[in-house]
C-alpha positions in Angstrom: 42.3 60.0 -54.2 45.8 59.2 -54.3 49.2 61.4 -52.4 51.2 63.0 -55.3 54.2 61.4 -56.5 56.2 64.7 -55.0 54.9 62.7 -51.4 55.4 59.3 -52.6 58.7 60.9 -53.4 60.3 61.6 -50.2 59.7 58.0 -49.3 61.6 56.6 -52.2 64.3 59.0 -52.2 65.2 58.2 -48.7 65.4 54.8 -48.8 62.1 54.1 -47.3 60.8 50.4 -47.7 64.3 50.0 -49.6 65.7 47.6 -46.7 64.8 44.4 -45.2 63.8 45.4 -41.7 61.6 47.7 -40.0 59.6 50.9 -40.6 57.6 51.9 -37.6 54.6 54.8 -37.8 54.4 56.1 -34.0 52.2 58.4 -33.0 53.9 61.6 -30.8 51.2 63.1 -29.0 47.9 61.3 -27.1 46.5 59.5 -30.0 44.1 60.7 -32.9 46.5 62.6 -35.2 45.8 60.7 -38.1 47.5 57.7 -38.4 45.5 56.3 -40.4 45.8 58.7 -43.6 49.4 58.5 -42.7 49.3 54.7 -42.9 47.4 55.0 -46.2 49.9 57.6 -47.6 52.9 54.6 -46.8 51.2 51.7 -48.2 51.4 53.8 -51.6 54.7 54.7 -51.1 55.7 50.9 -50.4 53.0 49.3 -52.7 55.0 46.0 -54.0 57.7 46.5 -51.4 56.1 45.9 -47.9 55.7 42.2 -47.4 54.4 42.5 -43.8 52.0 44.7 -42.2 52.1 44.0 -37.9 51.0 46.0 -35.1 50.2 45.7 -31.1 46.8 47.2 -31.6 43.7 46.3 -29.2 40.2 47.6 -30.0 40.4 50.9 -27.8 42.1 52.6 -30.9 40.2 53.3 -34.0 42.5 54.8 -37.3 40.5 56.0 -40.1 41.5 56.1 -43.8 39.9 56.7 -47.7 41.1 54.2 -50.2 43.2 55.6 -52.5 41.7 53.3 -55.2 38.2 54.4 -54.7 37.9 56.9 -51.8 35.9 55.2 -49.9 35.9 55.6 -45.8 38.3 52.5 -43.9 37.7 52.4 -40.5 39.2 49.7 -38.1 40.3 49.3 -34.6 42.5 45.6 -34.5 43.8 45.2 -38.4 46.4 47.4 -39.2 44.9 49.7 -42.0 47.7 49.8 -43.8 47.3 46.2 -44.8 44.0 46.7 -46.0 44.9 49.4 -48.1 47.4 47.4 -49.9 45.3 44.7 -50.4 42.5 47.1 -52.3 45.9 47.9 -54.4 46.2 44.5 -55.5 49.3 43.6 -53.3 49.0 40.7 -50.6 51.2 41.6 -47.4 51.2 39.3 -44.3 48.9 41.1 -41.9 50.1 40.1 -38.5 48.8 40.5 -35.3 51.7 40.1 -33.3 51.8 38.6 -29.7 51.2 42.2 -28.2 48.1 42.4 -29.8 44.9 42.3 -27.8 41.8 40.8 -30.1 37.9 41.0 -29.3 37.6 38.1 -31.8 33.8 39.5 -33.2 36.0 42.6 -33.8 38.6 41.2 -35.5 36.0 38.7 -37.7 34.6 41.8 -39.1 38.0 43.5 -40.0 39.5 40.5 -41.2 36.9 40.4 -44.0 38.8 43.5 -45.5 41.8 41.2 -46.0 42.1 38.0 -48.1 41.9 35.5 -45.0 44.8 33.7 -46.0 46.9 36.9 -45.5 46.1 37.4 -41.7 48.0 36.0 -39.4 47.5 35.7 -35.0 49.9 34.9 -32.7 49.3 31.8 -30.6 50.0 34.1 -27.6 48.0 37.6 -28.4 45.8 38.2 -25.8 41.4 37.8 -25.7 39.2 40.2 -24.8 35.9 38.5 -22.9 32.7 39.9 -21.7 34.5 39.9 -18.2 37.0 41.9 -19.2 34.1 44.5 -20.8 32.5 44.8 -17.5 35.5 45.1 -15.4 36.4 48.1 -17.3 32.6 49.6 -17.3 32.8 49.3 -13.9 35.6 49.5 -11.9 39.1 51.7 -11.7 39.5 52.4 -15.6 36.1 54.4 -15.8 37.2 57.0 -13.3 39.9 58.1 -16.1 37.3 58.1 -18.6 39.0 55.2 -20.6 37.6 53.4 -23.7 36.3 50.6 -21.7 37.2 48.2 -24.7 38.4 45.1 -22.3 42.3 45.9 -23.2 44.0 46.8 -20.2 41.8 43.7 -18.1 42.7 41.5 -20.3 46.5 42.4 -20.5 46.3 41.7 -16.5 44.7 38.5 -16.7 47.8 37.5 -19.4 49.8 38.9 -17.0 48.6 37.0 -13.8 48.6 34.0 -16.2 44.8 33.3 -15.9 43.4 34.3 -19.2 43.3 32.4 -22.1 45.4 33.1 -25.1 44.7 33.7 -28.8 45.4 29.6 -29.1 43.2 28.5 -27.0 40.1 30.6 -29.3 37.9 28.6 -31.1 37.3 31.8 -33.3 40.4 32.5 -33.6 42.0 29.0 -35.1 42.0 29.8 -38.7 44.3 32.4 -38.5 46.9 30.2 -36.6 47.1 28.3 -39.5 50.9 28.8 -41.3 52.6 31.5 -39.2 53.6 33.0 -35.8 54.2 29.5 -36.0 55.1 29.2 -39.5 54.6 31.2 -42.5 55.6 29.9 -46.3 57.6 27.7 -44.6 59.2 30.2 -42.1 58.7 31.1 -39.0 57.4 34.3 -38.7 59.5 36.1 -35.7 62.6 34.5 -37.0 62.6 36.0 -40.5 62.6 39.5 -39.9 65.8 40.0 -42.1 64.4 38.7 -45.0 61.0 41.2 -44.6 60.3 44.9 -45.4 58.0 45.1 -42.4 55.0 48.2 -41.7 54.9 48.4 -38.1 51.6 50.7 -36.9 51.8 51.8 -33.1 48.3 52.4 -31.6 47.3 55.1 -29.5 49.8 58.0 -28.8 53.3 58.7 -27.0 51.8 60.4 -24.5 49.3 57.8 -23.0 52.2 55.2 -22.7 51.6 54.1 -19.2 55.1 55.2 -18.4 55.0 58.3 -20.2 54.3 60.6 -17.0 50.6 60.6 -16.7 49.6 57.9 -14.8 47.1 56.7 -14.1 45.3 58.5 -17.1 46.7 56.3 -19.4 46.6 53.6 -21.2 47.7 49.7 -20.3 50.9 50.0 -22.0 53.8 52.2 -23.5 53.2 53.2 -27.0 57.2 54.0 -28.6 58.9 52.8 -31.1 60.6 50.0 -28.5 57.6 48.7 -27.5 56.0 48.1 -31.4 59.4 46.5 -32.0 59.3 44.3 -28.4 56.0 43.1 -29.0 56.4 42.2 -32.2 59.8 40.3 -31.7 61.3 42.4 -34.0 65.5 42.8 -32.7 66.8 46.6 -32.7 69.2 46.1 -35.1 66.8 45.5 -37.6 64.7 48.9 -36.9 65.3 51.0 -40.1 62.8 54.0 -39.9 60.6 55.8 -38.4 58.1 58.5 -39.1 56.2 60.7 -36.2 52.6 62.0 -36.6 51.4 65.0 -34.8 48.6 67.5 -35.1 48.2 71.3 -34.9 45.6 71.0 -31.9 46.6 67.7 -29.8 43.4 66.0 -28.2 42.5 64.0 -25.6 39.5 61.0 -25.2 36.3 63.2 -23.6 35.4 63.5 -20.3 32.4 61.2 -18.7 30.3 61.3 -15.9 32.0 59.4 -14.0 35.5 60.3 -15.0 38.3 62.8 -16.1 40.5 62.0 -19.0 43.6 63.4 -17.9 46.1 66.6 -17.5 48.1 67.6 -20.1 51.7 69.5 -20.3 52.0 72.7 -18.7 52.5 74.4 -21.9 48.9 73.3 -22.9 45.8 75.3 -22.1 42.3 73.3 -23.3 40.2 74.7 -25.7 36.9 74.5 -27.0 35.7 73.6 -30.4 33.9 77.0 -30.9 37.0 78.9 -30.2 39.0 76.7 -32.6 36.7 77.5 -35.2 35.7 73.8 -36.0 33.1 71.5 -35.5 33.9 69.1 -32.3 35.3 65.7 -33.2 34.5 62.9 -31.8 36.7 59.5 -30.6 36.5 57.0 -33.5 36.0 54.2 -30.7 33.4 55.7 -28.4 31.8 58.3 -30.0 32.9 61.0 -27.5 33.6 64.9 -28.1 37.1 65.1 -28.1 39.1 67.7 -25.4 41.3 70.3 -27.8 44.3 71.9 -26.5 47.1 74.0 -27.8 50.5 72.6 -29.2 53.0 71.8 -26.3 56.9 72.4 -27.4 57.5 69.6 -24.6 55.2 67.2 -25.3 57.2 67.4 -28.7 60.6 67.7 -27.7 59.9 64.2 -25.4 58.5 62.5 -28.1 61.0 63.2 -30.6 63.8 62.0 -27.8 62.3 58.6 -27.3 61.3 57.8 -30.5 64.0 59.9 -32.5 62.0 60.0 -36.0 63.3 60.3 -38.9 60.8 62.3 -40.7 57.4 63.7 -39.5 54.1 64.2 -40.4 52.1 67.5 -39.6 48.5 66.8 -39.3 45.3 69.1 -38.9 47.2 72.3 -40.4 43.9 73.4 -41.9 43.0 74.0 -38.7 45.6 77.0 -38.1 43.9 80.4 -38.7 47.0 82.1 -39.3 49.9 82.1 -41.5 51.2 78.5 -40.4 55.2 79.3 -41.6 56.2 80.5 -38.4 54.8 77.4 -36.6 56.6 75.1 -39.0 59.9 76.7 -38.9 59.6 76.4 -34.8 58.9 72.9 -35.7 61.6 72.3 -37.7 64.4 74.1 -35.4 62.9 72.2 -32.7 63.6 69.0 -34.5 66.7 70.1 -35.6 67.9 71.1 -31.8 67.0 68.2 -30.2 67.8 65.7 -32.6 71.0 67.0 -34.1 70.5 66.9 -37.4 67.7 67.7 -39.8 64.3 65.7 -40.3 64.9 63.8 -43.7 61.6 65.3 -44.8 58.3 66.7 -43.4 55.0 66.0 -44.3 51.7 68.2 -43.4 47.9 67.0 -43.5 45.2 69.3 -44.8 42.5 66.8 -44.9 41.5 63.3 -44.5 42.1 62.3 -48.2 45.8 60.7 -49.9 45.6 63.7 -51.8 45.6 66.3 -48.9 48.9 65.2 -47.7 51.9 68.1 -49.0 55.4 68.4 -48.2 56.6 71.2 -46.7 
């Protein structure tokens, strides 16, 4: 079902997709707040505007949507779902993996069939993901922090140590060199920024960034509003937006036998799933029980400093037992405090549909 035209609203009315330049979706907390309904809920708002879709994304994040146009279940882990919602809308974005990406290619195959193959572009220098880089993870340091195992943060070191072969140099990855990175319409893609309204989707969550304070139970990379852009080759000056997504009971990946997903901020305290009053969730990627911990005013106030949104999005609120005003005006004075000046609006999430997204 599709978000009200009261949410499509305060998109418009704020300029939103207005601009050539950049509109970056960032997630504040460890990942798994719902990015994906979030991404769903822009590509309405910028149906006919958006001419690019681009994000960093490897396979150890998964982002779940339902169509607007039919309500059926997305699910993906390279292609930014925002593209592939605007493509079931009839529209026909570039969807670019940018040269932070990191592709399994028989992941990315299956995605890409979402997506009018002409649409999709690689860049020549995204990284691969090989069975080596599978078993390296299975194996060695990464499954003591209970990671996703996906191959991302191997093959990031192999690119980085120069020994691993690049999105170029894979045979099932040619087709979508074709045109861009290189050259889109004529264009080259990285140099014509200025002339694009441009969706940028971070993966995974403020909090895993590997330089976000809890190292080494993190992931490969930072995951802010600078990195999207950096990877992505977008220039600053050309950042117009961005929108935070956060939910009432942050989560961490589960625990394994082997190894421990992490701490959290001191103002956390984990919970369980019975004491929440909700069935346990599980990760998207590896079908683990989430961890469930209570909402840390830090972990907020940090994110909202280093990625200084302009709006937010409130996820999970069904999840809140009690009368949720107080927690939202806490939330908005927090905002305010920190920030200086008021969020231009703020959106909550009481399901998984379009339709479940209010503003507050």
């Amino acid at each position: 079902m599709k978000a009200s035209q009261d949410v499509i609203r305060q998109f418009t009315s704020n300029g939103w997709f207005c601009s050539k330049g950049a509109y970056v979706l960032v997630d504040g907390q460890y990942g798994s707040t719902g990015k994906g309904l979030l991404a769903s809920v822009m590509a309405e708002a910028g149906a006919g505007l958006i001419s690019t879709v681009t994000t960093n994304a490897g396979p150890n994040s998964g982002h779940t949507a339902y169509s607007p146009v039919d309500s059926q279940k997305i699910v993906t882990q390279q292609i930014p779902i925002a593209g592939v919602v605007l493509h079931q809308m009839g529209h026909a974005p570039v969807v670019y993996m940018n040269a932070g990406s990191v592709i399994n290619p028989d992941i990315f195959l299956t995605e890409a069939e979402l997506i009018a193959k002409s649409r999709i572009s690689v860049s020549p220098f995204a990284a691969v993901i090989d069975p080596e880089d599978l078993v390296t993870e299975a194996f060695g340091s990464p499954s003591q922090i209970a990671s996703t195992a996906k191959g991302v943060g191997s093959a990031i070191a192999r690119k980085v140590m120069r020994g691993a072969p690049l999105a170029h140099q894979c045979d099932k990855l040619q087709p979508f060199m074709h045109r861009n990175h290189i050259e889109w319409g004529g264009q080259v893609i990285e140099q014509s920024w200025e002339r694009r309204v441009t969706l940028v989707e971070v993966p995974q969550g403020y909090s895993l960034g590997i330089n976000s304070g809890f190292y080494p139970y993190t992931t490969s990379r930072e995951c802010t509003v600078m990195q999207a852009m950096a990877d992505a080759r977008i220039h600053p000056n050309l950042h117009c937006k961005t929108i935070s997504c956060y939910r009432t009971y942050p989560i961490r990946v589960g625990n394994t036998d082997k190894g421990n997903s992490g701490p959290v901020y001191p103002d956390q305290v984990e919970m369980t799933w019975e004491e929440l009053g909700q069935m346990p969730e599980k990760t998207t990627v590896t079908g683990r029980v989430r961890r469930v911990f209570t909402w840390s005013w830090i972990q907020f106030r940090e994110s909202l400093v280093i990625n200084r949104p302009d709006a937010l999005f409130i996820n999970f609120m069904n999840y809140i037992k009690h009368d949720a005003e107080p927690f939202m005006l806490q939330v908005y004075r927090v905002y305010q405090d920190t920030l200086g000046y008021e969020p231009e609006f703020i959106l909550t999430g009481w399901g998984p549909l379009n339709s479940d997204v209010k503003v507050y």
